[in-house]
N, C-alpha and C positions, 0 to 999 in steps of 0.2 A: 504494500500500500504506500502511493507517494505522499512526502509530508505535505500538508498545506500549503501553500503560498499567498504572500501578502504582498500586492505590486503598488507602490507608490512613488509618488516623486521626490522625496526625501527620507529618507531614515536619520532616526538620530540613536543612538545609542546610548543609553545614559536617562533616569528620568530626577533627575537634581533639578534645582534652580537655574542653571545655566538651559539642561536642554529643553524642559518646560515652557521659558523663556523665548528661546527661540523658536521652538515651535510653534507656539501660540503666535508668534506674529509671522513665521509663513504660513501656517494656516489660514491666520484673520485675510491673508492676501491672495487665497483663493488656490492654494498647491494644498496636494494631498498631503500629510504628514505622518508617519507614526513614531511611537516612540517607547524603544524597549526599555525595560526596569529588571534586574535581577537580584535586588538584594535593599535596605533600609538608605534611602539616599542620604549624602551628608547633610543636604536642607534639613532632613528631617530631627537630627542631630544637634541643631545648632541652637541659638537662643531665637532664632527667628526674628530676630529684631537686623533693620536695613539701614547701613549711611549710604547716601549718595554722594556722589561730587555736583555741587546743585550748580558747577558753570556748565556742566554739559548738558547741553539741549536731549540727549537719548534719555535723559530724565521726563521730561514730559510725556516724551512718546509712548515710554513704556507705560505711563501713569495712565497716558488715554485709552490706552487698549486695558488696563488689570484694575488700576482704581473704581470703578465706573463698576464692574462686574465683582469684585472684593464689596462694594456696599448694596450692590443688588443682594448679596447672599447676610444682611445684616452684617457685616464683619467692617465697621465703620474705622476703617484706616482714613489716618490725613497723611497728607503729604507736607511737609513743614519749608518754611523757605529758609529757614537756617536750623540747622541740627539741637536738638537738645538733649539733656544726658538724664540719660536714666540710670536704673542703679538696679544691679546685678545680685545673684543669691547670697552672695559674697562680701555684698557690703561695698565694691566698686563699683565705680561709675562707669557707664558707656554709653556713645557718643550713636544720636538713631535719627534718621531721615522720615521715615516710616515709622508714626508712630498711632497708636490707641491710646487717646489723653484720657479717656475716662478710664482706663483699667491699669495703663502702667506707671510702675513708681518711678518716682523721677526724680531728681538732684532738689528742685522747686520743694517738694509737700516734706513739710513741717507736723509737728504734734505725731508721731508716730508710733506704732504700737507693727514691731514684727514678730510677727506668731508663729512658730515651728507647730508641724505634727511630729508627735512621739514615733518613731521607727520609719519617718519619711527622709530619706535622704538629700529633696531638693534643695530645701530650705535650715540652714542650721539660725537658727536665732540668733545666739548666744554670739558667734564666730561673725554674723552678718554686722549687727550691731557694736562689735569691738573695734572691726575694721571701720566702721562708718564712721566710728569716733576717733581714731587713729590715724588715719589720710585725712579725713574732708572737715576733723573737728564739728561733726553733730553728732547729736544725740538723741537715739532713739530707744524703746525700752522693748527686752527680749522677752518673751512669753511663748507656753507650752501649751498645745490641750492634748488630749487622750486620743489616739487614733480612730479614726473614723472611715467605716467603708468606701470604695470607690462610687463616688457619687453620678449620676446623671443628671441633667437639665430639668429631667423631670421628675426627679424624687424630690417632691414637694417635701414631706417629711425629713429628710434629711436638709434640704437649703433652711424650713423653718426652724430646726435646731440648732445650725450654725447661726443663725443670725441670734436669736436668742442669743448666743454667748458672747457673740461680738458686741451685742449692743447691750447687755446688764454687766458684763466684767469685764470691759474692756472703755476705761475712759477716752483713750487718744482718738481724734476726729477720724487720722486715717492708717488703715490697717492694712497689712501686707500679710498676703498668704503665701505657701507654695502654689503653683501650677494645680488645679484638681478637677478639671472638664479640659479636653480636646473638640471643646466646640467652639467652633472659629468664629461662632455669633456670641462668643462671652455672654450667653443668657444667665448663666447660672451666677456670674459676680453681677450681672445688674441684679437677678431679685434676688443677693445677698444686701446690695445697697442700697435697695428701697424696703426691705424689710428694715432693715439694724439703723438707717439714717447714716451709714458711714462711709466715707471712703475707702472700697472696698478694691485695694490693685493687689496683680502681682508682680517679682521681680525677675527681671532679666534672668531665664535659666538654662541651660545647656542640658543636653541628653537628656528633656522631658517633652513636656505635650507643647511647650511653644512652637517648638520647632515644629512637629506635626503639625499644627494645627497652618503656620503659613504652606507645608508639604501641601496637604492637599487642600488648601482657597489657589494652590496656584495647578495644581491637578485638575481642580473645576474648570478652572479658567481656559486650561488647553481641550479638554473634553467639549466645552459648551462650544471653541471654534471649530471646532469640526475635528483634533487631531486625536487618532486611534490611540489608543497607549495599552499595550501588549504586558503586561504586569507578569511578574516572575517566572521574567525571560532571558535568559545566559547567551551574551552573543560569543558562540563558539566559534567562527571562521568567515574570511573574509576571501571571497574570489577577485581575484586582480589578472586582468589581461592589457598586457601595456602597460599607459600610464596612467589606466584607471578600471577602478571597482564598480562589480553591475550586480553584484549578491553577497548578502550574508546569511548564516543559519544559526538560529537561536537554537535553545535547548531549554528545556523545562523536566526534569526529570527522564522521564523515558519518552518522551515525546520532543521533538523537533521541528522547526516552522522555518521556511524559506524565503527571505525577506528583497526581493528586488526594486532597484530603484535606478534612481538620475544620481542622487549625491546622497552620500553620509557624511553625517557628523559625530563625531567621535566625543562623549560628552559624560565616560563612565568614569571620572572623577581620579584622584590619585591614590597612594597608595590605600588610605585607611576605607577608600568605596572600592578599591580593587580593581579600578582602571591600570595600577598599575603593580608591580609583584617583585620582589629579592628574590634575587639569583646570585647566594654566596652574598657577596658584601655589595653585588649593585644589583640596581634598580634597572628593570624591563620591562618592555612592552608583550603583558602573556600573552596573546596571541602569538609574539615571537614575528612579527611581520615591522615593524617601527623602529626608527631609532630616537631612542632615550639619550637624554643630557640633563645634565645639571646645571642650574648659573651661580651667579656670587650673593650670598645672603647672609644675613646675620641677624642675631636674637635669640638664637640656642647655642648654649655653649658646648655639645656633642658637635664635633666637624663630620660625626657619620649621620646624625639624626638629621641634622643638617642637611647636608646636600642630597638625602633620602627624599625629606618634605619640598625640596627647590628642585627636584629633577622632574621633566616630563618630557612628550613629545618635542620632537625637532618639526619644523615647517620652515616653508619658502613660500612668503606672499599667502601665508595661513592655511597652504596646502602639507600633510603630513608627508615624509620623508620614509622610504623605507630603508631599512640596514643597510639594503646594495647601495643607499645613495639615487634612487628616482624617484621623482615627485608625483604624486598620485593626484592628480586634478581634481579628483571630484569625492576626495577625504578629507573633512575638513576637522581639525580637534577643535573643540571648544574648553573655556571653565578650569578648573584643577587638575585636566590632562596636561593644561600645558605648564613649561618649565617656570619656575616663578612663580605662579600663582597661588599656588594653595596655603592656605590659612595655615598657622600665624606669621608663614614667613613674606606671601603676599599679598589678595586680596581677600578683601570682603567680600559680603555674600553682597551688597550692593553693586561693586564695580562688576561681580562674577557676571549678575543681569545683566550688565552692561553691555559687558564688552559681548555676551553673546549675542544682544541686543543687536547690537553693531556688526556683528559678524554675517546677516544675513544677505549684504551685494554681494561677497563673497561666494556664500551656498547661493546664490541666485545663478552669477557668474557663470558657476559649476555643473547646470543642468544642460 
């Protein structure tokens, strides 16, 4: 039996931020899109929270195609014209473009009360409020409650007992929780905040549901333009004739899909999403078809951690490079595949949008 096949004008491989990104705006442009996913993207990993560079006009653009459809779904993102700092599980500040002024804590809100759950990792109180006092000189007061189920939107029963506590034992105007809904319409802290009367955010956090929850409002966003997204799909091999690729084949367990196109983009992130893989003490392209490099970086004092996180694809005019040295016209990498980019030693998940943003004359070119 032959496997499937999926014929489009574009592939991207990868479903992070970047390839999302770009998918949604060749779609919105009328090209067929799909977009394979085999594993937790790093968006979804992230604090979810965006800086921009507010001189580049690919700001707007992206805002007119995502913002507009991000408040269709309640998920009332602004877009700010200068950056404000918010403040992290940790007690640090960071610096967000993209933000939710009525849910997240920010440098600004005063009189606070940060509340830890007992056996929740997101959030430590104690450790948040030391540091807030320690860098930024304020002061906020740490507080504990008793663990509490995983809550939904709709367990009335559980929002009314939270709020109940918030607002009899808890003096300070505005309280800070950990992360505890992965719904991107933050229902559940609005009727914590019209129940209890309080300001009711949470703090910038990594490896929880912030990250999720922009995962998929920007998952929506590509689905609603029309673009396919093939979810826990392994791109196994790449056919190349010439100086350019006309199929890949994904892999899903014991099952297989046949994927042809005009261009791909290569968009399945670095080492830690597994776009890219150690061999001995360097860094490769696993499919074994690219060549990998390193550039000059600095902020981690390991010189192997280092040029591990700074290494990616090579290109020529943002086409990838195979081993033997030829350029493949109609492979395009995007995002933390490429060399330099990946967090913390290059980009943010803002500029990541960006420049995928921007990368689309490119794959246009390439069709």
């Amino acid at each position: 039996m032959s496997p499937p096949v999926v014929d489009v004008d574009i592939f991207i491989a990868g479903g992070g931020a970047a390839g999302l990104t770009l998918a949604s705006r060749m779609a919105s442009n009328g090209y067929r899109v799909a977009v394979a996913s085999s594993s937790i993207a790093a968006t979804a990993i992230s604090t979810g929270r965006v800086l921009f560079n507010h001189d580049d006009p690919a700001v707007a653009e992206w805002a007119s195609l995502f913002l507009t459809r991000f408040r269709s779904r309640e998920s009332n993102y602004d877009l700010l014209e200068r950056p404000t700092v918010a403040m992290t599980n940790i007690g640090t500040p960071l610096k967000q473009s993209l933000t939710n002024s009525s849910f997240d804590w920010t440098l600004e809100d005063r009189d606070v009360a940060v509340v830890g759950v007992i056996g929740n990792n997101d959030l430590d109180s104690d450790l948040a409020c030391l540091e807030l006092r320690r860098s930024l000189g304020i002061c906020a007061r740490p507080l504990w409650i008793s663990p509490f189920p995983y809550p939904t939107a709709a367990n009335n029963h559980f929002v009314g007992e939270l709020a109940d506590i918030l607002k009899d034992n808890i003096s300070e105007n505005t309280i800070v929780l950990p992360p505890i809904s992965s719904d991107p319409t933050y229902a559940l802290l609005t009727k914590l905040q019209n129940l209890s009367g309080k300001r009711v955010v949470e703090a910038a956090t990594p490896l929880s549901l912030p990250g999720l929850r922009f995962q998929l409002l920007l998952e929506d966003v590509a689905e609603e333009v029309g673009v396919r997204l093939l979810k826990d799909r392994r791109l196994i091999s790449i056919k190349i004739h010439g100086k350019e690729a006309n199929e890949a084949v994904l892999s899903s367990g014991m099952r297989t899909i046949i994927v042809k196109f005009s261009a791909l983009v290569l968009a399945t992130g670095n080492l830690a999403s597994g776009g890219l893989a150690v061999n001995g003490r360097g860094v490769i392209d696993p499919l074994n078809i690219f060549r990998v490099s390193s550039t000059q970086a600095s902020g981690i004092h390991s010189s192997t951690l280092r040029n591990a996180l700074s290494s990616g694809l090579d290109t020529c005019k943002g086409r990838a490079i195979t081993k033997q040295g030829v350029v493949i016209r109609n492979v395009i990498p995007i995002g933390s595949l490429l060399k330099g980019v990946s967090y913390p030693l290059g980009y943010g998940l803002g500029e990541v949008m960006l420049e995928a943003w921007k990368s689309a004359p490119i794959v246009e070119d390439a069709l």
